[in-house]
Biopython code that builds the backbone (N, CA, C, O; Angstrom):
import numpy as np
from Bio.PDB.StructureBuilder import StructureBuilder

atoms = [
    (1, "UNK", "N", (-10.266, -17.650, -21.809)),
    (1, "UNK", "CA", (-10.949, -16.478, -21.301)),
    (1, "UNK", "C", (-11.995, -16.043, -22.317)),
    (1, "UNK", "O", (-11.744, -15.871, -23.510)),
    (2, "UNK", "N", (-12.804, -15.932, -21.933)),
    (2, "UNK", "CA", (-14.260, -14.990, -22.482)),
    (2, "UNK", "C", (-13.966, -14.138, -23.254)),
    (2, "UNK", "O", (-12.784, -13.840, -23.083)),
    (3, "UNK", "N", (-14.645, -13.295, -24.418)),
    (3, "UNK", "CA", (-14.291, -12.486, -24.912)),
    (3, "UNK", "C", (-15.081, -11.533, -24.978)),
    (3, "UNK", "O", (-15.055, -10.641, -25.826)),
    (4, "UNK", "N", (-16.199, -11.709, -23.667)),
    (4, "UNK", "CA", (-17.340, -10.939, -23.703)),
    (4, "UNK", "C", (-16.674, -9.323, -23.140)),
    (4, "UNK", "O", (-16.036, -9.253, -22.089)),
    (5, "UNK", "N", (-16.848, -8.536, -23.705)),
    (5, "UNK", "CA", (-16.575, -6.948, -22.877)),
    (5, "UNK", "C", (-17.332, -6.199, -22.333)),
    (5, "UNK", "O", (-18.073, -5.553, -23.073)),
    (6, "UNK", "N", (-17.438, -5.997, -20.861)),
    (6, "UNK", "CA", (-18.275, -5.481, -20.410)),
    (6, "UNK", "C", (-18.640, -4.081, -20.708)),
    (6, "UNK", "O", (-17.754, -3.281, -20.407)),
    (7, "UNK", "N", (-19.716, -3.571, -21.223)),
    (7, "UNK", "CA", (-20.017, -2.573, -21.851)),
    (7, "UNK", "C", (-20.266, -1.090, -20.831)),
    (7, "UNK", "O", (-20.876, -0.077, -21.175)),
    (8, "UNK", "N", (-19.533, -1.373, -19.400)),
    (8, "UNK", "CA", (-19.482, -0.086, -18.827)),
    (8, "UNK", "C", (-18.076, 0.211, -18.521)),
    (8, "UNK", "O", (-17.853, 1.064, -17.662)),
    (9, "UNK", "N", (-16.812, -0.552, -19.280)),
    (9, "UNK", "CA", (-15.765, -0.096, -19.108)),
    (9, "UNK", "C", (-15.255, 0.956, -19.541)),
    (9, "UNK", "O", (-14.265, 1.518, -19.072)),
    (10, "UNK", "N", (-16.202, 1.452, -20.904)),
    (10, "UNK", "CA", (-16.386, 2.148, -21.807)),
    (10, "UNK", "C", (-16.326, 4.257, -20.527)),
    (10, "UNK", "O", (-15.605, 5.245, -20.393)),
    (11, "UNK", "N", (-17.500, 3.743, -20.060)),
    (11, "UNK", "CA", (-17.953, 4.874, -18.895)),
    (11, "UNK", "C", (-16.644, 5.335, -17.657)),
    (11, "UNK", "O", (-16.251, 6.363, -17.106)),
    (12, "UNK", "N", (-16.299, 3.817, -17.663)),
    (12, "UNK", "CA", (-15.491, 3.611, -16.661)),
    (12, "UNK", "C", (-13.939, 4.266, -16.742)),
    (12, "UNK", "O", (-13.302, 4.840, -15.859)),
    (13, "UNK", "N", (-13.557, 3.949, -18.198)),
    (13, "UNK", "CA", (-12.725, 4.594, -18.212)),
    (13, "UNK", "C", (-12.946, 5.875, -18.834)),
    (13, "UNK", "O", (-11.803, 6.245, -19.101)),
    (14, "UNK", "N", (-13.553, 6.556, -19.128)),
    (14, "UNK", "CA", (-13.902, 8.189, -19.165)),
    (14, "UNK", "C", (-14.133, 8.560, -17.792)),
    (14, "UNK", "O", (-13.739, 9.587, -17.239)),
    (15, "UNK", "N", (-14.852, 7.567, -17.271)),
    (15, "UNK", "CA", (-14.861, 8.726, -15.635)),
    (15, "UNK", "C", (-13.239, 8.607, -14.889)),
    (15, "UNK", "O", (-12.890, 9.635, -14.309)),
    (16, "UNK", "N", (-12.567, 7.816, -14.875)),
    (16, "UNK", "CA", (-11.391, 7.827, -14.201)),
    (16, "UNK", "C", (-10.490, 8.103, -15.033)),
    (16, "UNK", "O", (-9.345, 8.203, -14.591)),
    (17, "UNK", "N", (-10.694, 8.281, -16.277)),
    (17, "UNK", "CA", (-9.538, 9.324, -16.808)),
    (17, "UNK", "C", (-9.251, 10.730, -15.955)),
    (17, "UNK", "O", (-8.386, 11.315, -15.303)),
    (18, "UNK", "N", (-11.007, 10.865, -16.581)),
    (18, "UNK", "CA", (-10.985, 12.673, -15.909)),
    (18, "UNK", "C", (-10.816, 12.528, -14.048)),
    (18, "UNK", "O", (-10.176, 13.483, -13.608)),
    (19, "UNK", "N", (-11.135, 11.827, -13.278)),
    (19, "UNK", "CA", (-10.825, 11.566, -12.344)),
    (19, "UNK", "C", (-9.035, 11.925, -11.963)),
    (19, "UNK", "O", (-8.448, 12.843, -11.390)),
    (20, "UNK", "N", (-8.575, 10.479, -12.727)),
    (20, "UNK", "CA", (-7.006, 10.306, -12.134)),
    (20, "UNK", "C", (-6.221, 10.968, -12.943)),
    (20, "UNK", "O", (-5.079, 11.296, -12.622)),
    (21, "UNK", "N", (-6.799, 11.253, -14.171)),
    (21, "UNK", "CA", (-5.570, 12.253, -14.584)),
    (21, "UNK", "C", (-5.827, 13.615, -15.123)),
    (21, "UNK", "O", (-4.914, 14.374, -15.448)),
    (22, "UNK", "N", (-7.242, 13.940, -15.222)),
    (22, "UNK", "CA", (-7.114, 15.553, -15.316)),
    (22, "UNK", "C", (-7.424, 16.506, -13.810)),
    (22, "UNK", "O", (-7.625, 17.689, -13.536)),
    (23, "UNK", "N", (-7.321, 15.195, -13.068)),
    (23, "UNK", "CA", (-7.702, 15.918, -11.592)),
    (23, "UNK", "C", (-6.050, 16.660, -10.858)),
    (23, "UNK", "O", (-5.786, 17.380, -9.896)),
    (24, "UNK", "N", (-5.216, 15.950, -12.011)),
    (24, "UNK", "CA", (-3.983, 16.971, -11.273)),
    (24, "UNK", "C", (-3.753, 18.332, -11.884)),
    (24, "UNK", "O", (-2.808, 18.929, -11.368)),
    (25, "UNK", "N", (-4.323, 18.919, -12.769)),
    (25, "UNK", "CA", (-4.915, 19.915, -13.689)),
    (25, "UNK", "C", (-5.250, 20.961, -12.899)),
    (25, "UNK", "O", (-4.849, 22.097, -13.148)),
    (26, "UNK", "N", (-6.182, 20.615, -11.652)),
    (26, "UNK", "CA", (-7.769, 21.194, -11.033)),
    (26, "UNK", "C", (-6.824, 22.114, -9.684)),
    (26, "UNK", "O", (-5.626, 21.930, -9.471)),
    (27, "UNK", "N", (-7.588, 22.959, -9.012)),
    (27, "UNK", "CA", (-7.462, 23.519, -7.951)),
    (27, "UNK", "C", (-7.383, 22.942, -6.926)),
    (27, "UNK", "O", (-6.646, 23.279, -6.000)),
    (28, "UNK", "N", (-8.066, 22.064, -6.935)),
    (28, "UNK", "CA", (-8.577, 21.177, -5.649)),
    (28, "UNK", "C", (-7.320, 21.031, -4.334)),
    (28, "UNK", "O", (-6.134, 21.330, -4.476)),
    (29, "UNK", "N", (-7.810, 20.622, -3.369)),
    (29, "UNK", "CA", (-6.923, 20.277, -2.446)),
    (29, "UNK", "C", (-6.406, 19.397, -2.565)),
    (29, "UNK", "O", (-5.476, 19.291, -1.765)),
    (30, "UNK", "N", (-6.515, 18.657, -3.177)),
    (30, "UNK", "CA", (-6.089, 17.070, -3.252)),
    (30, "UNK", "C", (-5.265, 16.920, -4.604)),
    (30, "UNK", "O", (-5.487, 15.956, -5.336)),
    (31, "UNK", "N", (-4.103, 18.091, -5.005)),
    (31, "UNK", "CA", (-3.657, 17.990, -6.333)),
    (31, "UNK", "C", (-3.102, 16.873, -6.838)),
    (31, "UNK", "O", (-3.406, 16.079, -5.948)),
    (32, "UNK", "N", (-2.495, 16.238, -7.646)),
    (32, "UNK", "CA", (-2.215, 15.075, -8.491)),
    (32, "UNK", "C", (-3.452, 13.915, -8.506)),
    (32, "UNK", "O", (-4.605, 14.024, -8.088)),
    (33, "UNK", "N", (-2.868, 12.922, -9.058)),
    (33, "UNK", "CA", (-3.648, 11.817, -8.786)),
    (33, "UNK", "C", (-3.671, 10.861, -8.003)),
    (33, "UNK", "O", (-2.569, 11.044, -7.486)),
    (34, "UNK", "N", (-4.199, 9.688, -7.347)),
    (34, "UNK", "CA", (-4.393, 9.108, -6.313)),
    (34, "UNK", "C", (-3.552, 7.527, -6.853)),
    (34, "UNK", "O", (-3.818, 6.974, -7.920)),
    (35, "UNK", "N", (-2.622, 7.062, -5.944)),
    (35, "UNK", "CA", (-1.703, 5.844, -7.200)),
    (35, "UNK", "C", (-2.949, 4.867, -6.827)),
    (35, "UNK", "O", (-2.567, 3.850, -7.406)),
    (36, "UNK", "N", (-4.156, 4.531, -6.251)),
    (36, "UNK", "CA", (-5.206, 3.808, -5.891)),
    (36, "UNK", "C", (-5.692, 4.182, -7.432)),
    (36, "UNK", "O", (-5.365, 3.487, -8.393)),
    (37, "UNK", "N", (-6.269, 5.013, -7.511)),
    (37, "UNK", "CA", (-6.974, 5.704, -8.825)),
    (37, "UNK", "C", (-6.439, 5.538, -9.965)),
    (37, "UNK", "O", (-7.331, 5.185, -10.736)),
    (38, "UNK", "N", (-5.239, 5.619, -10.601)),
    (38, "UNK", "CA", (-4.549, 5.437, -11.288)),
    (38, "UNK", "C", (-4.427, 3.917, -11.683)),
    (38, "UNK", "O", (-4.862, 3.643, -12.801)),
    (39, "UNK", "N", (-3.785, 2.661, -10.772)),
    (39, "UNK", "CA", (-4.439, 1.334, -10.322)),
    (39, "UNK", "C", (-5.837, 0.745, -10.990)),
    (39, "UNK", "O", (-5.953, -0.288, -11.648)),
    (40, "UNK", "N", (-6.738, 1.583, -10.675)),
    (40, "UNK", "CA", (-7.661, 1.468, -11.203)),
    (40, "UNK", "C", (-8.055, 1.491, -12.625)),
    (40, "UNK", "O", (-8.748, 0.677, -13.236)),
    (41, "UNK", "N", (-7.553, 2.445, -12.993)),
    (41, "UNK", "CA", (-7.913, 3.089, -14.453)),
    (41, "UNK", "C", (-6.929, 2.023, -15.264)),
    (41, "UNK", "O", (-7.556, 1.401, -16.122)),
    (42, "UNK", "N", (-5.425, 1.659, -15.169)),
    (42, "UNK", "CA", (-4.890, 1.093, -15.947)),
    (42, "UNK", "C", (-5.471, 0.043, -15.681)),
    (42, "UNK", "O", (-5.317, -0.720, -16.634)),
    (43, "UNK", "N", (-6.289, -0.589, -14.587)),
    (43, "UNK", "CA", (-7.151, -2.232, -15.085)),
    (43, "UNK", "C", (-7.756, -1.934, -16.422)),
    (43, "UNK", "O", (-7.547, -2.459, -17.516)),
    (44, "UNK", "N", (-8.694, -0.798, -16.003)),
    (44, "UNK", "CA", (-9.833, -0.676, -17.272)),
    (44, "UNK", "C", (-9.225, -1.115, -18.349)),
    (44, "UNK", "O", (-9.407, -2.100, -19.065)),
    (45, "UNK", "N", (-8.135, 0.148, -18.371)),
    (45, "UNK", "CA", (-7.476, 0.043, -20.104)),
    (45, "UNK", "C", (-6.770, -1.138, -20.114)),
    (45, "UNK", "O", (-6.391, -1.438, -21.246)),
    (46, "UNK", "N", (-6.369, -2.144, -18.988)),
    (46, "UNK", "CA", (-5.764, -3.514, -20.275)),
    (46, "UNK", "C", (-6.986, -4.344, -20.543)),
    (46, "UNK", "O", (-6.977, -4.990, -21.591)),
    (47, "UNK", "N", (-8.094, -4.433, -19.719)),
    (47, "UNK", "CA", (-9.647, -4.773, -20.015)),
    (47, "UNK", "C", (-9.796, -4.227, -21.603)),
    (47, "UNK", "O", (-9.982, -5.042, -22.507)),
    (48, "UNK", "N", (-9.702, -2.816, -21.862)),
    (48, "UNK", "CA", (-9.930, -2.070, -23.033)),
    (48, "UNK", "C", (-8.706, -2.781, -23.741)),
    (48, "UNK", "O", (-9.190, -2.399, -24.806)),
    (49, "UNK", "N", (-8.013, -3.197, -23.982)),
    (49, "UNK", "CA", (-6.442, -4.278, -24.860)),
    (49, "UNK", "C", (-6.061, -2.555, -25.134)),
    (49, "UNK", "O", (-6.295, -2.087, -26.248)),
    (50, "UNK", "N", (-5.512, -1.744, -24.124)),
    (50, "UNK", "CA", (-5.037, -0.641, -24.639)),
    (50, "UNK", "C", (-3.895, -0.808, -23.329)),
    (50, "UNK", "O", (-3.960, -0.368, -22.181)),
    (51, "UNK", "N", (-2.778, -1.672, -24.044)),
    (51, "UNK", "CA", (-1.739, -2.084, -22.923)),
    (51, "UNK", "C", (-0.410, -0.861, -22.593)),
    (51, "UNK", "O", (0.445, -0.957, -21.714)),
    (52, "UNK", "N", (-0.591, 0.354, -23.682)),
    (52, "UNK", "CA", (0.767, 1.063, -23.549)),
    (52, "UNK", "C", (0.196, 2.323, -22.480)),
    (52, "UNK", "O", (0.962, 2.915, -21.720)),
    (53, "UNK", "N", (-1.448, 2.644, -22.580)),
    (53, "UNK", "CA", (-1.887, 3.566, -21.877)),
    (53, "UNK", "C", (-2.093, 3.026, -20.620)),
    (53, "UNK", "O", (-1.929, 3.826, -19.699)),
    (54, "UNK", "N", (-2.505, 1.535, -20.222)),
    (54, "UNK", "CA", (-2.106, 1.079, -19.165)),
    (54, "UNK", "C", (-0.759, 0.750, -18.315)),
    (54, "UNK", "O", (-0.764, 0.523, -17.105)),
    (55, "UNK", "N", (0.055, 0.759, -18.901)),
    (55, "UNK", "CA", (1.767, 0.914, -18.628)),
    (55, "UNK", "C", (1.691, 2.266, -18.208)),
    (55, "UNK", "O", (1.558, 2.366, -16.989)),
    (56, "UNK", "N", (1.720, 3.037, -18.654)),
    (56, "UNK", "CA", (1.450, 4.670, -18.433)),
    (56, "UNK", "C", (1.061, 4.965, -16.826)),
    (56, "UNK", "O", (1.871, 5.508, -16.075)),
    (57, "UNK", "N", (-0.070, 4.608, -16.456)),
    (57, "UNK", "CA", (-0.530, 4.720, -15.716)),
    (57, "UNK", "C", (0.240, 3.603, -14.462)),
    (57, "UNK", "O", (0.624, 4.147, -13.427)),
    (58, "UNK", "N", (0.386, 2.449, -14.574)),
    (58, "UNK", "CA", (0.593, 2.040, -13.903)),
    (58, "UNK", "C", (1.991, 2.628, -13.175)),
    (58, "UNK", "O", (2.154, 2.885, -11.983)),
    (59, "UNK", "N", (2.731, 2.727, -14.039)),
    (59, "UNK", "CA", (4.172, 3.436, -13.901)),
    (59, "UNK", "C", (3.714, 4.735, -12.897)),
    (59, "UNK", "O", (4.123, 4.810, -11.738)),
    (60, "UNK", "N", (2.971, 5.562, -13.398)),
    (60, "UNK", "CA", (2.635, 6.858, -12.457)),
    (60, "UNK", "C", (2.068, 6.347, -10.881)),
    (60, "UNK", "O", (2.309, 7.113, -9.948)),
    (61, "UNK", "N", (1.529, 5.420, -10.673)),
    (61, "UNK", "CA", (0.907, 4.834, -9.893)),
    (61, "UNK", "C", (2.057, 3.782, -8.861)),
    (61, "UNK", "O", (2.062, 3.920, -7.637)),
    (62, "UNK", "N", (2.697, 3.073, -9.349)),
    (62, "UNK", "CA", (3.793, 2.634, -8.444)),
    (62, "UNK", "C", (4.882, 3.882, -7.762)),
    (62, "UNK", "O", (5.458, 4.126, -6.702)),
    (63, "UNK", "N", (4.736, 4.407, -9.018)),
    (63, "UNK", "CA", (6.348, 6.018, -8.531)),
    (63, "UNK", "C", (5.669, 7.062, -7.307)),
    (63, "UNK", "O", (6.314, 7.854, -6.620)),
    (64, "UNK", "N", (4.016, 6.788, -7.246)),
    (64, "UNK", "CA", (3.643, 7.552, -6.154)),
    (64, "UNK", "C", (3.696, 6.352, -4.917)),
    (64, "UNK", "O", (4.139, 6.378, -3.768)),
    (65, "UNK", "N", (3.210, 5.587, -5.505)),
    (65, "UNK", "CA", (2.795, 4.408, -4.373)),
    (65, "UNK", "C", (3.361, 3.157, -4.486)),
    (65, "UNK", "O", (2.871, 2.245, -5.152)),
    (66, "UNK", "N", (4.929, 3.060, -3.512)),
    (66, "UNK", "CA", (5.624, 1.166, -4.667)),
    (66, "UNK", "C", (5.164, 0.099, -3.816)),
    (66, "UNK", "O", (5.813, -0.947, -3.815)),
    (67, "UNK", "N", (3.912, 0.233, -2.930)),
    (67, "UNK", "CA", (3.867, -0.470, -2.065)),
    (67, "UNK", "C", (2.465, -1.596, -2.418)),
    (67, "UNK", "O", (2.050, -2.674, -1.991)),
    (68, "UNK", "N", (2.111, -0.661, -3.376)),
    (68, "UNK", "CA", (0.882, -1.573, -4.544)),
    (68, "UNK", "C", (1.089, -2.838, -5.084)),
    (68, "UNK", "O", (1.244, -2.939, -6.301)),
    (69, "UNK", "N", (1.123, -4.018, -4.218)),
    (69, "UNK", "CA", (1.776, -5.127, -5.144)),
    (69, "UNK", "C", (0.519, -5.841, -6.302)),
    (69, "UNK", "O", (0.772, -6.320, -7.408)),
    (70, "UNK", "N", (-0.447, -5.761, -5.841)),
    (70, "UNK", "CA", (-1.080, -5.613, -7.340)),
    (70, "UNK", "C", (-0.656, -5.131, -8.815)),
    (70, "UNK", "O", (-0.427, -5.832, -9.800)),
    (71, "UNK", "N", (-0.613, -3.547, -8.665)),
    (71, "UNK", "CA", (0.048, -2.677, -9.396)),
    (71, "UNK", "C", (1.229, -3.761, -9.918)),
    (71, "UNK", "O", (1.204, -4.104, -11.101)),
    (72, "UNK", "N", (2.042, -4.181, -9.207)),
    (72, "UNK", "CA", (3.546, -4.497, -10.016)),
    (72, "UNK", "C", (2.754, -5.868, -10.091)),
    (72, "UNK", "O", (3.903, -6.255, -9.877)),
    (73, "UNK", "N", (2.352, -6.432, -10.135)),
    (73, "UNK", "CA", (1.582, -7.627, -10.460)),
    (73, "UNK", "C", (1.199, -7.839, -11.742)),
    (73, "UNK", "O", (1.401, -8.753, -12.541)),
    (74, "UNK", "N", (0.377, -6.414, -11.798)),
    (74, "UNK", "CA", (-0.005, -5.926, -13.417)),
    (74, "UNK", "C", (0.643, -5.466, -14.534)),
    (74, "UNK", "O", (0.249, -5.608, -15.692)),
    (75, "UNK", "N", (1.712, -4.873, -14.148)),
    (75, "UNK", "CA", (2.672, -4.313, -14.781)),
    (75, "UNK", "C", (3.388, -5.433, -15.469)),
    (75, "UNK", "O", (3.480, -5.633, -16.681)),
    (76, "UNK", "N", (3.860, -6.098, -14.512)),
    (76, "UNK", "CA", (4.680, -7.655, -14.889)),
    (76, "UNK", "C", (3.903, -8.131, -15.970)),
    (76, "UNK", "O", (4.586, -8.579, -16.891)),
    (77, "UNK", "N", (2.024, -8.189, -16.220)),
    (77, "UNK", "CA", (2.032, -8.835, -16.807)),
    (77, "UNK", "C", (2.077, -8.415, -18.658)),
    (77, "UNK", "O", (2.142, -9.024, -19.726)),
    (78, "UNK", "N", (2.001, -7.100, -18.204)),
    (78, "UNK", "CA", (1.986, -6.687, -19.610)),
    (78, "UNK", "C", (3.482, -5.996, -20.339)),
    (78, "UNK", "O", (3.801, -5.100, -21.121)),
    (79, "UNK", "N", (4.095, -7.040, -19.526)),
    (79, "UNK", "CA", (5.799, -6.561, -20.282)),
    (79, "UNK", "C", (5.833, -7.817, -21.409)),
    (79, "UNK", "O", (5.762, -8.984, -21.026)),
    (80, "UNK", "N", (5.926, -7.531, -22.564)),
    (80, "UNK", "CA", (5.831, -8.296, -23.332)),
    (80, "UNK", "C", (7.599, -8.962, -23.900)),
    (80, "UNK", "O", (7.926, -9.787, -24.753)),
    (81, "UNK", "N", (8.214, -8.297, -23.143)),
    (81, "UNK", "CA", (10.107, -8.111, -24.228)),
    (81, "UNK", "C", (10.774, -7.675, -23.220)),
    (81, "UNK", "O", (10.256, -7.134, -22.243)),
    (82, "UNK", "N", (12.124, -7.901, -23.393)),
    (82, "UNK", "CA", (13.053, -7.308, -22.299)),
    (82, "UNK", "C", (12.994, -5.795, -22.739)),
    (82, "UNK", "O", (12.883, -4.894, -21.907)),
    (83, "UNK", "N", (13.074, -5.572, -24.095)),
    (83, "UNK", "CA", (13.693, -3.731, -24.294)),
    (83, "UNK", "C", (12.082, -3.104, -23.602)),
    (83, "UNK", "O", (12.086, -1.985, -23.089)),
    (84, "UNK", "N", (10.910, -3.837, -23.646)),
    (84, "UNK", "CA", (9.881, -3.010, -22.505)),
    (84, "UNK", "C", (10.427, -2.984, -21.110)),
    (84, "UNK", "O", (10.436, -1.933, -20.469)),
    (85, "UNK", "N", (10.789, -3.877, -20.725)),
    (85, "UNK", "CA", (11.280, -4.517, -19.252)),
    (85, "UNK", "C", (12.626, -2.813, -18.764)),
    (85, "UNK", "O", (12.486, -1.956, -17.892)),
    (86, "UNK", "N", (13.817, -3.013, -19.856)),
    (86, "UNK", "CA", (14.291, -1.812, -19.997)),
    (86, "UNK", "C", (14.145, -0.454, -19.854)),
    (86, "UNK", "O", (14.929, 0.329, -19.317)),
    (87, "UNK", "N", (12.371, -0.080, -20.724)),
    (87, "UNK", "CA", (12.082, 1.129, -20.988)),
    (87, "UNK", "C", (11.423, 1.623, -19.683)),
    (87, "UNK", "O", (11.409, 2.753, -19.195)),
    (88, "UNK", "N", (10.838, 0.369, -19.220)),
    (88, "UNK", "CA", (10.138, 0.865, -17.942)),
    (88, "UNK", "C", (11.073, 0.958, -16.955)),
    (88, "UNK", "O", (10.704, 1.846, -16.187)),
    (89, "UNK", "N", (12.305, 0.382, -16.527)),
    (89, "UNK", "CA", (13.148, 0.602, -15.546)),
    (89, "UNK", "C", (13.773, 1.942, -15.516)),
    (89, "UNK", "O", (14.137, 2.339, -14.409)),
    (90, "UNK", "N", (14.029, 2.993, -16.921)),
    (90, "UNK", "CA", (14.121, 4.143, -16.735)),
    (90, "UNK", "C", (12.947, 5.051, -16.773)),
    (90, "UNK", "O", (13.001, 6.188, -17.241)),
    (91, "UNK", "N", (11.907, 4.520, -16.275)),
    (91, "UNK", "CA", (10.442, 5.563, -16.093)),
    (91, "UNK", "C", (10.425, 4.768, -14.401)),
    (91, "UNK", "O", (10.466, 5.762, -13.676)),
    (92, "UNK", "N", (10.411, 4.281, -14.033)),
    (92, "UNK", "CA", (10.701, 3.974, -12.635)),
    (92, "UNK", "C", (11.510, 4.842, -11.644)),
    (92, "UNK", "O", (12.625, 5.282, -11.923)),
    (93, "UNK", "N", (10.827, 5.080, -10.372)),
    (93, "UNK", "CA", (11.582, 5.976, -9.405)),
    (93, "UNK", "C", (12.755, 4.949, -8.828)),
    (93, "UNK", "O", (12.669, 3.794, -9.247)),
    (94, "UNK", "N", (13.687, 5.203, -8.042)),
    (94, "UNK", "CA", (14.298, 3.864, -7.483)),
    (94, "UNK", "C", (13.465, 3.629, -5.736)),
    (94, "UNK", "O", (12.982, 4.440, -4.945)),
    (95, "UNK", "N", (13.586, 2.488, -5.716)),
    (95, "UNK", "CA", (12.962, 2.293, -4.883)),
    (95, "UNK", "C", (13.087, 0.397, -4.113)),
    (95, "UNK", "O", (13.032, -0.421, -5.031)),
    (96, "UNK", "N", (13.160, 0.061, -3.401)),
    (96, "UNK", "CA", (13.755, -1.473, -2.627)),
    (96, "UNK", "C", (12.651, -1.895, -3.672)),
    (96, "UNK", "O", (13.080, -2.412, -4.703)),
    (97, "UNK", "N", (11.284, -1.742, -3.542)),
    (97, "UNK", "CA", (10.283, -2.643, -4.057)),
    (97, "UNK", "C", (10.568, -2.613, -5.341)),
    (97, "UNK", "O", (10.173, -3.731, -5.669)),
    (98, "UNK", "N", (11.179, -1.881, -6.780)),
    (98, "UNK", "CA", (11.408, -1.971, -7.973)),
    (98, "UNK", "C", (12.600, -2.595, -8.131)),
    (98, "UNK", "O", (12.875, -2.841, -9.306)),
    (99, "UNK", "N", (13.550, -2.993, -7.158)),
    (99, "UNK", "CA", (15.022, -3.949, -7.619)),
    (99, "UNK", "C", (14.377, -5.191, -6.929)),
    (99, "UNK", "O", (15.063, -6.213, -6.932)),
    (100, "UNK", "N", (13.019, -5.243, -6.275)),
    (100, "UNK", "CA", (12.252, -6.804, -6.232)),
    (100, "UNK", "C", (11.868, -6.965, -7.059)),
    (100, "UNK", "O", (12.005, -8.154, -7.347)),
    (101, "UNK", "N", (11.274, -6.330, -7.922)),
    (101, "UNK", "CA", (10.676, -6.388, -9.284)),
    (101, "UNK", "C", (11.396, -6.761, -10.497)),
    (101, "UNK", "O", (11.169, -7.796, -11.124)),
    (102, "UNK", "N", (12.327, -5.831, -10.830)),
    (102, "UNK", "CA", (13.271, -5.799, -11.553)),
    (102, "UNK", "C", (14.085, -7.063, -11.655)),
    (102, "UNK", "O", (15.075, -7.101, -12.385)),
]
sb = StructureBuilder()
sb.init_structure("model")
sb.init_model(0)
sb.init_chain("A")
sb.init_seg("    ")
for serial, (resi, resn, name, xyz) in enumerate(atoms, 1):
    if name == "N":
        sb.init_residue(resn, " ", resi, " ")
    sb.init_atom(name, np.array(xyz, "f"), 0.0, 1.0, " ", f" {name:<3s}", serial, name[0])
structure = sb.get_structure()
């Protein structure tokens, strides 16, 4: 793989920070964040090699939405160890699609 970094991930993930996660903060009608949005943002950050803030997110993002098989696609790939494999099974909602995973 390339090691070129695309230099608007940078943008990318500042706008969907404030997007997916200070938008549950806001008044808006649409309170929390979107597990699509969230999805999104943890690509950026394993793009950015920032794999624990992408876990983060992804986790928030399956527990709204477990039907994302991308999402657990991604997740899978950045479990590096069983005691991660572990840590994330108690940040997990229960759910049929996480004992497929699991």
């Amino acid at each position: 793989r390339a090691k070129v970094q695309n230099r608007e991930l940078i943008k990318l993930e500042d706008h969907l920070g404030k997007v997916c996660v200070e938008n549950k903060n806001s008044e808006s009608k649409q309170k929390g964040a979107d597990p699509f949005c969230m999805y999104l943002y943890a690509l950026v950050l394993k793009h950015l090699d920032r794999p624990n803030k992408a876990i983060q997110a992804l986790v928030k993002s399956v527990n709204m939405y477990p039907f994302n098989w991308s999402a657990w696609k991604l997740l899978a790939s950045l479990m590096k160890s069983k005691e991660m494999v572990a840590e994330l099974e108690a940040n997990l909602r229960e759910h049929c699609i996480k004992q497929m995973f699991l």
